[in-house]
N, C-alpha and C positions, 0 to 999 in steps of 0.2 A: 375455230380453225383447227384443223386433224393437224397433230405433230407429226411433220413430214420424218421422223424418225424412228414413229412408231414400231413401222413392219421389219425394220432392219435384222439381217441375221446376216448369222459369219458364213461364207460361203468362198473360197480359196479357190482361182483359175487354175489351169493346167498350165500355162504360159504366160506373157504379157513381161513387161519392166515393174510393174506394182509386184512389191512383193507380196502382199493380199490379194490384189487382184481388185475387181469390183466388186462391189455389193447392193443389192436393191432385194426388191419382196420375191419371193419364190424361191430365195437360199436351200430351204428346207431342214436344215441344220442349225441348231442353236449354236450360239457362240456368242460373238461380239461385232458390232458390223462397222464397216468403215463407208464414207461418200454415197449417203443415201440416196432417196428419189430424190435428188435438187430438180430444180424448173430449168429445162432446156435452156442454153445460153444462145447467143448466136458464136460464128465459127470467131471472132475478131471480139469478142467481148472480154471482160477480163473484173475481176472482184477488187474489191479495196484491199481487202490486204494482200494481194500479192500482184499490184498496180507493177510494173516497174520490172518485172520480177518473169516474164514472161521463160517459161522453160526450156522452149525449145529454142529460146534464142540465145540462152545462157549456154559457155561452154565451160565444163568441169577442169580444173586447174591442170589436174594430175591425167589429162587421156592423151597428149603428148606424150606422158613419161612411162606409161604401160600401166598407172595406179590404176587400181579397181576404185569404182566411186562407191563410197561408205554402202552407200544403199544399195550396192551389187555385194558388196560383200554379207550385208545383213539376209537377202533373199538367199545367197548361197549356203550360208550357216541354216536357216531354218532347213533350206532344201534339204540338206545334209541331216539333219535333224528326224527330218519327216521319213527320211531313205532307210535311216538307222533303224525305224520302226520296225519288230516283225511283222511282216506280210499276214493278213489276214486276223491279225489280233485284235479285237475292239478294244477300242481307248478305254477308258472311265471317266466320267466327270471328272473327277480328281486331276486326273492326268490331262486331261483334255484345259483344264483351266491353268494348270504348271507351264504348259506350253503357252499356250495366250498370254498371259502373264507375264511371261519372258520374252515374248516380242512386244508387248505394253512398255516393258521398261526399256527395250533396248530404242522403239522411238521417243520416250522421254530422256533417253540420254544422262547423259553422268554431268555433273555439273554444280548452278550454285547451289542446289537445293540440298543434292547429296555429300556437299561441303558444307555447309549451314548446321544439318544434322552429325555430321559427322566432328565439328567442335563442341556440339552442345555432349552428343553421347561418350565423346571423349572425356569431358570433364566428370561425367558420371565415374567414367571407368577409372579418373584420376583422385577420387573420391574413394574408389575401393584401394586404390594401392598406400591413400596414405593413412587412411583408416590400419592397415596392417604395422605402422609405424610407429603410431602416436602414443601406445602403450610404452613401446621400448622407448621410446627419446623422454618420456614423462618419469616412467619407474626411478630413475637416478633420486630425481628428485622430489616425486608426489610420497616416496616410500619414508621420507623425511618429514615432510609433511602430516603424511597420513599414520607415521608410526607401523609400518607394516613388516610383516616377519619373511621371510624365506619363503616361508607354504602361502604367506598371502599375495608374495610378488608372483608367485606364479602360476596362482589359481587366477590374477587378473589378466595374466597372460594370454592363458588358455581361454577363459570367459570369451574375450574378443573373437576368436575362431568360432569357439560355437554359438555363439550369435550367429554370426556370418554361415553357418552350417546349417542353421536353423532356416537362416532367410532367405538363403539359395534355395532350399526346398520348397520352401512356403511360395515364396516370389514367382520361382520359376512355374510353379503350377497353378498358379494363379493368371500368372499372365495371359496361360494360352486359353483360358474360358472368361477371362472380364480381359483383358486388354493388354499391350507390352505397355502404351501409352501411359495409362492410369496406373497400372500396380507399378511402373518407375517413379509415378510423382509419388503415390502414397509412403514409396522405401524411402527416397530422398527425404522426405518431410518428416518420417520417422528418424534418419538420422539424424539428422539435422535438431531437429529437438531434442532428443536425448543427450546430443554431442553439447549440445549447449550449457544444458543442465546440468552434466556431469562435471564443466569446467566449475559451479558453482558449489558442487557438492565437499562436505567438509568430512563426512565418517567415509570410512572405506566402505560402510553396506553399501552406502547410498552411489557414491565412484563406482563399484563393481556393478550393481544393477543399473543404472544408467548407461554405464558402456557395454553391458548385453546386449540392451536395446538400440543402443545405437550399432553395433554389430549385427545386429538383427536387420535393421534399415539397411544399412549397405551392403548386407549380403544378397540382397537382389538386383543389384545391378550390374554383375556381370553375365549372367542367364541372360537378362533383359536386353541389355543394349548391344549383344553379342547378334540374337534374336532379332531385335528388332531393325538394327542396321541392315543388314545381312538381306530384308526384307525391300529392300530399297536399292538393292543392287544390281545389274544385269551379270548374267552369269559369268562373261568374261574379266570382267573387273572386282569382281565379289575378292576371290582370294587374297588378291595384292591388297586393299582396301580395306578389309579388315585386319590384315596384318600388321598396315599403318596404324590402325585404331586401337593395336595392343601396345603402341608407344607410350603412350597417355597412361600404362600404368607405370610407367617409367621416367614417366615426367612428374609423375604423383610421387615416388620417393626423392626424388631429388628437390621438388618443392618442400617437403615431410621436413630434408633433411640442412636444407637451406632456410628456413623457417626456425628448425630449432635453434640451430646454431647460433640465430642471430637475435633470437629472442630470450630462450630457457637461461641465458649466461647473465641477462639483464636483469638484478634483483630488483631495478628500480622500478620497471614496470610493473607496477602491483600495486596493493593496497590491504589495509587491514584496518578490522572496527574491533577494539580493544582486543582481547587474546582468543575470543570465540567467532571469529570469522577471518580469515586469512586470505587474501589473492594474491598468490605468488605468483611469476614470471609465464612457469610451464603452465597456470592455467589460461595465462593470454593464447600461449600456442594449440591451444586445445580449440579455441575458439576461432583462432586463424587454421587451423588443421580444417577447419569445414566450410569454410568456401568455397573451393570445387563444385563441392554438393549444391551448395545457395545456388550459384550462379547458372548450374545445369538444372537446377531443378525452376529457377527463371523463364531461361532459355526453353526450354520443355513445354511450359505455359503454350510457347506460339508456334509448336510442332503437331503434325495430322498425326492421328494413330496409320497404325501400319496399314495398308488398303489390303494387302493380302490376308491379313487376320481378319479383316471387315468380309470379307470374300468370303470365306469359308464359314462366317458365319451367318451368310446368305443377307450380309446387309449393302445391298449391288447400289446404291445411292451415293451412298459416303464413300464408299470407296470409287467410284468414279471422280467424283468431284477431289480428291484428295491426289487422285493420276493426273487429272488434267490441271491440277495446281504444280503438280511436278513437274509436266511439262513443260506449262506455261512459263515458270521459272527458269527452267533451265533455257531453251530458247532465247530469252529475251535477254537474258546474261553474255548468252553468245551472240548478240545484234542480230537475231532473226526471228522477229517478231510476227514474221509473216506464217511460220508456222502453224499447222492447226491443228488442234488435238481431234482427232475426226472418229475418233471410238465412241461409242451411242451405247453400245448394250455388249454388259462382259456376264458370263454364262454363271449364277452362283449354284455350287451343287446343293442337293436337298441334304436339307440336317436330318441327322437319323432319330435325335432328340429335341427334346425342349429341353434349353441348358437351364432354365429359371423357370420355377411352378407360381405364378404368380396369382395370387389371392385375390380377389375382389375388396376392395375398402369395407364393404360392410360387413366382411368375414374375419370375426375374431380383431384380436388388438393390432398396433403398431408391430408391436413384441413380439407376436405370436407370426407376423407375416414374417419380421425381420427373421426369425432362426429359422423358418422355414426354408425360406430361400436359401442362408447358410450353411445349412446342414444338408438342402441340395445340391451346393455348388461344393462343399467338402466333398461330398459321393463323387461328384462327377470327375474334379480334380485327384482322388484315390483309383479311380476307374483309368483313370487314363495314364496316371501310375503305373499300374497294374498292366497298362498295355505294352511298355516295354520288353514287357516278358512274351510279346506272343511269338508264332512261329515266326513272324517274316523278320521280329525285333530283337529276338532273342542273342542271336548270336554278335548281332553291332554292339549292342547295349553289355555285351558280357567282355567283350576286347575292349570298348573304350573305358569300361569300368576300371578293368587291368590297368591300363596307360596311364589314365588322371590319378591313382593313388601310386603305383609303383615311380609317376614324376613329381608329385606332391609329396610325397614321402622324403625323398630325397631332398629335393629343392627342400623346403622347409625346414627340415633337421640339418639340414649343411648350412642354411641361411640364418640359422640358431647356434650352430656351431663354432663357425666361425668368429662371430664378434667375441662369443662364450672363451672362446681358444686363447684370441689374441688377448682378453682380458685377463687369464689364469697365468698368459708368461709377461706381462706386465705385473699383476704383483709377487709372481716369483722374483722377479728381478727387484723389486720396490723392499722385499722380503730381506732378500739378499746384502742391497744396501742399506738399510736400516742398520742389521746386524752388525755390519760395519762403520756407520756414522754414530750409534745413539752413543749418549751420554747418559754417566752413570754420576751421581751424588750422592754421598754419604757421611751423614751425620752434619747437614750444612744449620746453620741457624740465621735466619733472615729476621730482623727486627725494622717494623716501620718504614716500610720498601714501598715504592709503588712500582707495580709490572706495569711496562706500558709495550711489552713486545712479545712479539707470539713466541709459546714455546713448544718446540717439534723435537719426537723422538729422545725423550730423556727418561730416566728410572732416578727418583729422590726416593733415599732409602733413608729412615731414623731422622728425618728432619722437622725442624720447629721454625714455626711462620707464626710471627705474633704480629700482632696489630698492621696486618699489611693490604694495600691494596691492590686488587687484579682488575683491571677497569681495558675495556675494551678491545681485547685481544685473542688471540686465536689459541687452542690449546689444540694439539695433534700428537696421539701416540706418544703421551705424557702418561707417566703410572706413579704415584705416590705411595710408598708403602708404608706401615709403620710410623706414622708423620703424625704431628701436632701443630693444627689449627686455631689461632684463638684471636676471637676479638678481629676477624679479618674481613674484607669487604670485597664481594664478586659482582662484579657489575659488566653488561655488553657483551658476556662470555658467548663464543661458540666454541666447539670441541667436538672430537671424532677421537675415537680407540684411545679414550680418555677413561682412566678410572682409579679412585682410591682405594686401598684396600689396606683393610684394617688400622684404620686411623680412626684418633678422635678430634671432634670439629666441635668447637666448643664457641658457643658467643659470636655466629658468623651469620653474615646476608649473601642471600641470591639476589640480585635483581636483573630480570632478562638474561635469563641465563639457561643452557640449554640443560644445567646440569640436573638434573634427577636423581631420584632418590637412590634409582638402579643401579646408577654407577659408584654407590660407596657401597661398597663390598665388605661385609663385617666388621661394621665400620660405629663409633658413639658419638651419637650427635646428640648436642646437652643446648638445649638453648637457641636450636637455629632456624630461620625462618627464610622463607621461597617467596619471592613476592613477584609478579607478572614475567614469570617464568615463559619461556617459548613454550608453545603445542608442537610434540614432534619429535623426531631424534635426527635435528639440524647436522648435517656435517657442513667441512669448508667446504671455498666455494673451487677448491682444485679439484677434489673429489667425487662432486655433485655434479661437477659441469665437464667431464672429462671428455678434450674435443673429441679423440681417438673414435668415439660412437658415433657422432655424425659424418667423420670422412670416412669411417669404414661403411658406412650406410649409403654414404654419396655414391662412394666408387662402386659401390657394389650396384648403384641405380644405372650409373653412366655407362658401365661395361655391358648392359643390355642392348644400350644403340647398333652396335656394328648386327648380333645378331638378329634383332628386329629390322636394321636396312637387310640385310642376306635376303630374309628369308620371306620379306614382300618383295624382293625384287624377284626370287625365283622361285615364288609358290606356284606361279602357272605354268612357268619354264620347265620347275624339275617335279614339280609336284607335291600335294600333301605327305603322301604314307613318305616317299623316301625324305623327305625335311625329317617330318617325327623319328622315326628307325635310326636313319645318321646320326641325329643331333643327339639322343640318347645314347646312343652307343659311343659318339665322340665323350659325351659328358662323364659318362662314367668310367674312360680313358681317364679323363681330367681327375677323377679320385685318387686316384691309385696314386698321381704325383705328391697327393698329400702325406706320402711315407719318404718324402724326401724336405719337408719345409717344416725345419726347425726353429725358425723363427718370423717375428712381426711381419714383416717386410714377405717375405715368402706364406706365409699365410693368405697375408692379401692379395699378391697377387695370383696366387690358386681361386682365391674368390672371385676373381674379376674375370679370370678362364673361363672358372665355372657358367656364371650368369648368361659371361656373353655367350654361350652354345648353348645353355638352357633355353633362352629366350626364342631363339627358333624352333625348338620344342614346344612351348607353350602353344609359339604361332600357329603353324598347323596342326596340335590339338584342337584347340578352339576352332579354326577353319572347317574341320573337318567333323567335329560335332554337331557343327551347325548345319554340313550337308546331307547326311545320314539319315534324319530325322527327317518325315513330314512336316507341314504348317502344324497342324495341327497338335502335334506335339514337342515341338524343337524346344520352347521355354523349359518346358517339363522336365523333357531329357539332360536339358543342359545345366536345369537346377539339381537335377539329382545328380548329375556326373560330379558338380560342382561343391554341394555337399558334401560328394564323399572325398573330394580334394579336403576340405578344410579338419576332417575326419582324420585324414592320411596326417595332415601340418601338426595335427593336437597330437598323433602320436611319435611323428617324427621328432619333433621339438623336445617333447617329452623325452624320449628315448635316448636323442644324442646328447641333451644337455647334461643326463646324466651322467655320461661316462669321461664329460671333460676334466681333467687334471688326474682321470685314472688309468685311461690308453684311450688312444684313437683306432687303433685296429681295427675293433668294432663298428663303429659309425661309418669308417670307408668302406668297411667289407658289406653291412650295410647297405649301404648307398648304390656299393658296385651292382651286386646281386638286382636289386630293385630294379637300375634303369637296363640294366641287360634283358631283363625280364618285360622291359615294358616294352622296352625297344624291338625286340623279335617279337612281340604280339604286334606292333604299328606296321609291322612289315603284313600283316596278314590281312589290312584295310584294304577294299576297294579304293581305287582312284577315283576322287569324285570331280576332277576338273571339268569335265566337259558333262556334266549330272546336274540338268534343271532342280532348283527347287520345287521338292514334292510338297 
C-alpha cells in the first residue's frame, strides 16, 4: 500500500483560517507538509479522535470579549514574519528551515515536555554552580588534612576554573558535530567520577588532578544546556525561559552552601583505617556536592537529542519523531489529546561535508579507524572554530568576547574579594584582641599536673613542666619559649599557632597528636618519641569550621533571586542589549560604594547589591549568545565565550586577591573600568527578540 504521505510538500495559501493553509501533491516547493491526500470523507462524518469535538460547532471562549483565538494570533505573527522578508530576496535552506522550525514548535506548544527538560538541564546548570564552591567550602579544612601551603591552596583554586575553561571549549565544540545530548552525558559522567574519586584521594597530587578533571566534566554544561534548551523553545517564550533556567545556578550555591554547613562542621561523619587513610567530614560533602550532576545526568538518559541539531545534520527521521513526541506531550498534558501532530516531511538542508570519514571494517585496525575519525572530527570542530571569525561573525563574536570577560572579570574577583575582605578584618580584629587578652608566664614550675583544659592565647616564658600530663585538650596560640620539658606525656592534642621555641623536651610522648617536629623551633629533644601522630596540620574545630564562609556564600547566592525574577520577567518586555548595558553599568555604580564600607556588615551588604544586578547581567548575556549564533554553531560559540569567562575568573581572582589587606582602590577601580567597558559594548548588540533561531 503507497504511503498516503509520500507526495506531501510545504506549500502556504494566500488566504483561508489555516494558517498553512492546505497541502496535497503538486506544492512544488519543498518544505514540510501538513493534511495530506486523506480519502474523501462524507460532509457529516467525523474521525475518532476528534469524535465529540466538532469545530464548527465549538465556540472559542474569548470571541465575546474581542480575544484573538491563539491560532489567529499564530497565523498573524508568521504573517508578519513572512511581510518583514525583503521583497524579492531568495530565502536559503537555512533560513527557510528557521522559519518552519519555528512554527513546528510554536504548534507543539510550551508545556510538560519543556518543563521535564527544563528540570532535568536545570540540575545540570546546578552542577556547574556548585562545582565553583566546593573548592572554597573544602580548603578550610582539606588544607589540614592535606598539609597544603599558601601556593598549593591556590593553585587548587585556580586548577577548578581551568578545568572548566578547558571543558567549555572542548564541550562546547564538540557538541555542535556529535550531539548537545551525548557530549552532556559524556561531561556529567566525567564529573561525576572524578568528583568521586577525588573525595577518596589522600595526597594533594592526586585531590588537584581529580578535581581538573572533574572541572573539566562540568565545564560543559553550561555551553550545552544553554544550547540545547534554547532548541526547544518557540521564539516568544525562549528569553523569559531561559532566564528561569539561570536560577538553578543559584539554587546550586545555596545547596553548595547549605550542604556545607551542615555537614563539613560534623567530624563525626567520617571514618579512618589506622593513620594512612582518612575520611573526614568535608570529603562526605564532596560526595553530596555531586548529586545534581547524578540526578541530571539520570534524567538525561530519557531525554531526545535536540531535533534541530538532528535537522541540520540532515537526519529528518529522528527529528520528526522526537517533534511529534513533543507534541504529543505537550497536548495530552493540557487534555487535548485529540490534537494531531499532522507534519509528514521537514525540509533538511544538504551538508556541505561528510562530518565522519568512515573506514570500512576490513580497512586497517579498530585503532587506526578510531583516530581517523578523531582527528576528522578535531579538523572539523577547529574549522568551525575558525568560523567565528568570518565576515558575517566577526564582529558579534568580537563584542560578546568584550562583555563575557570585562563581566567575568569583575564578578569573579569581587566574588573572591569579598569573603578574602571580610576574612582580613576579622583577624585584624581577632589580632587586636589577642594583644589584649594573652597571657603572659614567667618562670612558672609545674610538677606532676595533669592539663585537662585547653589553653588559648598565653606566652610561658623560662618554665619547667616535669612529669606532667597533657591528655586531650585543645592548644590555641600557645608559645613556649625557653621551657623545660621532662618526663612529660602528650596525648589527644590538637593545636593551631602553637609552637616551642628553643626549649628542650627531654624523656617525653606524643601520642595522637598533631604536634610535629616543625613546631619546635630550635629546640633539644633527647629521648622523645611520636607515636600515631595525626597526618596534617589539624587546627581547632572554630578555625576550620568558620560559619562566616557559608552565610557569606549563602547570601551572596540568595541576592541573585530578585535579579534573576527582573530580568525573566522583562527580557521580552525591555529587551536583551538594554538588561545587559543597565545592569552593568548599574553594577559598577555598586563598586564605587565599596569606598564607603569599612566594615563586616557593610561589606556584605555591597555583596549582596552586587550579585543581585549582576545576575541580570548574566541573564541576557547568555540569552543573547544563544541568539546570535546559528545551529550550527551556537555550542561552539558559547563554549568559547565561556572559556574565556572562566580565563577572565582565573585572572580576576588572582588579581584581586592579591591586593586584599594592602588597598582596595585597585580591585574597585578595576572592576569599575571593566563593567563600564562592557556595558557600552552591550549597548552596541542587535536586539534579538523578535530574531528566529538561525
Amino acid at each position: 500500500m503507497a504511503d498516503p504521505y509520500q507526495n506531501n510538500r510545504y506549500q502556504q495559501q494566500g488566504g483561508g483560517g489555516d494558517a498553512y493553509g492546505s497541502y496535497g501533491e503538486g506544492g512544488g516547493q519543498d518544505g514540510y507538509a501538513y493534511q495530506g491526500d486523506y480519502p474523501a470523507q462524507e460532509e457529516d462524518a467525523a474521525s475518532d479522535a476528534t469524535e465529540g469535538h466538532d469545530e464548527e460547532d465549538q465556540m472559542y471562549e474569548g470571541e465575546y470579549q474581542g480575544i484573538p483565538h491563539p491560532d489567529e494570533v499564530k497565523a498573524a505573527q508568521r504573517a508578519a514574519r513572512a511581510k518583514s522578508r525583503p521583497a524579492g530576496n531568495a530565502i536559503s535552506e537555512l533560513e527557510e528551515l528557521s522559519e518552519q522550525y519555528e512554527e513546528i514548535m510554536e504548534d507543539c506548544g510550551h508545556g510538560r515536555f519543556q518543563w521535564t527538560l527544563f528540570i532535568v538541564l536545570g540540575l545540570a546548570l546546578m552542577a556547574d554552580g556548585v562545582e565553583c564552591f566546593v573548592v572554597a567550602f573544602v580548603l578550610p579544612s582539606a588544607e589540614k588534612d592535606l598539609c597544603l601551603s599558601n601556593a598549593e591552596k591556590g593553585m587548587l583554586g585556580l586548577t577548578v576554573f581551568l578545568g572548566m575553561m578547558v571543558g567549555a571549549f572542548v564541550w562546547g565544540g564538540l557538541a555542535d558535530k556529535v550531539g548537545r545530548r551525548r557530549c552532556l552525558i559524556v561531561a556529567l559522567t566525567i564529573n561525576c567520577v572524578f568528583a568521586f574519586l577525588s573525595s577518596f584521594a589522600q595526597g594533594y597530587g592526586f585531590f588537584l588532578f581529580f578535581r581538573l578533571l572533574s572541572g573539566f566534566g562540568i565545564g560543559g554544561s553550561v555551553p550545552i544546556v544553554y544550547t540545547y534548551f534554547s532548541e526547544f523553545l518557540q521564539m516568544g517564550k525562549r528569553g523569559e525561559y531561559l532566564s528561569w533556567l539561570c536560577m538553578f545556578w543559584m539554587i546550586g550555591g545555596i545547596y553548595a552552601s547549605f550542604t556545607a554547613w551542615g555537614i563539613i562542621p560534623r567530624y563525626g561523619w567520617g571514618f579512618s583505617m589506622g593513620t594512612e587513610f582518612q575520611f573526614h567530614s568535608w570529603r562526605v560533602f564532596v560526595l553530596v556536592a555531586a548529586l545534581p550532576a547524578i540526578i541530571s545526568l539520570v534524567g538525561l538518559t530519557f531525554m531526545p537529542e535536540s531535533p534541530r541539531f538532528l535537522l541540520e545534520n540532515a537526519k529528518h527521521d529522528e527529528a520528526w519523531m522526537i517533534l511529534k513526541r513533543v507534541h504529543d506531550t505537550n497536548w495530552r498534558a493540557k487534555g487535548q489529546p485529540e490534537k494531531v501532530f499532522t507534519v509528514t516531511h521537514i525540509k533538511a538542508p544538504k551538508t556541505a561535508e561528510d562530518e565522519f570519514i568512515e573506514i570500512q571494517s576490513a580497512t586497517g585496525t579498530a585503532i587506526q579507524r578510531w583516530a581517523v575519525r578523531s582527528a576528522t572530527l578535531c579538523k572539523l570542530v577547529l574549522k568551525n572554530v575558525a568560523s567565528l571569525l568570518s565576515a558575517e561573525l566577526r564582529i558579534t563574536t568580537l563584542f560578546l568576547a568584550i562583555i563575557w570577560f570585562c563581566m567575568a572579570f569583575s564578578y569573579y574577583g569581587l566574588s573572591v574579594w569579598f569573603p578574602d575582605m571580610i576574612k582580613h578584618l576579622q583577624n585584624e580584629e581577632y589580632e587586636a584582641r589577642v594583644k589584649v587578652i594573652t597571657k603572659v608566664f614567667h618562670g612558672e614550675r609545674v610538677e606532676r599536673f595533669r592539663f585537662n583544659f585547653s589553653l588559648e592565647n598565653q606566652i610561658h616564658r623560662e618554665g619547667e613542666y616535669i612529669r606532667d600530663e597533657f591528655i586531650n585538650i585543645e592548644i590555641k596560640s600557645v608559645t613556649f619559649e625557653d621551657s623545660l620539658f621532662e618526663d612529660c606525656y602528650f596525648k589527644d592534642i590538637r593545636s593551631s599557632n602553637t609552637v616551642f621555641r628553643n626549649c628542650t623536651i627531654r624523656s617525653t610522648e606524643f601520642i595522637n597528636t598533631d604536634l610535629w617536629k616543625d613546631k619546635f623551633i630550635d629546640c633539644k629533644l633527647e629521648n622523645v618519641s611520636w607515636h600515631e601522630n595525626k597526618r596534617g596540620c589539624h587546627l581547632d574545630a572554630v578555625e576550620e569550621n568558620d560559619v562566616l564562609i557559608y552565610l557569606v556564600s549563602f547570601l551572596g547566592s540568595l541576592a541573585v533571586l530578585p535579579g534573576n525574577i527582573v530580568s525573566a520577567l522583562f527580557m521580552e518586555k525591555v529587551g536583551r542589549v538594554k538588561i545587559i548595558g543597565g545592569s552593568m553599568l548599574v553594577s559598577a555604580g555598586c563598586t564605587f560604594l565599596l569606598f564607603l564600607s569599612f566594615s563586616q556588615a557593610a561589606i556584605i551588604a555591597m555583596q549582596c547589591l552586587f550579585c543581585g544586578v549582576s545576575a541580570a547581567a548574566w541573564n541576557g548575556i547568555e540569552v543573547v549568545t544563544v541568539e546570535l549564533y546559528p545551529t550550527s554553531k551556537r555550542a561552539t560559540a558559547f563554549g568559547l565565550l565561556n572559556a574565556m569567562c572562566k580565563l577572565a575568573a582565573i585572572l580576576g581572582s588572582s588579581i584581586f586577591a592579591s591586593f586584599v589587606g594592602i588597598t582596595k582602590v585597585i580591585p574597585i577601580l578595576l572592576s569599575f573600568v571593566a563593567l563600564i567597558c562592557g556595558g557600552l559594548v552591550a549597548l552596541k548588540l542587535p536586539d534579538t527578540r523578535e530574531k528566529i533561531l538561525q
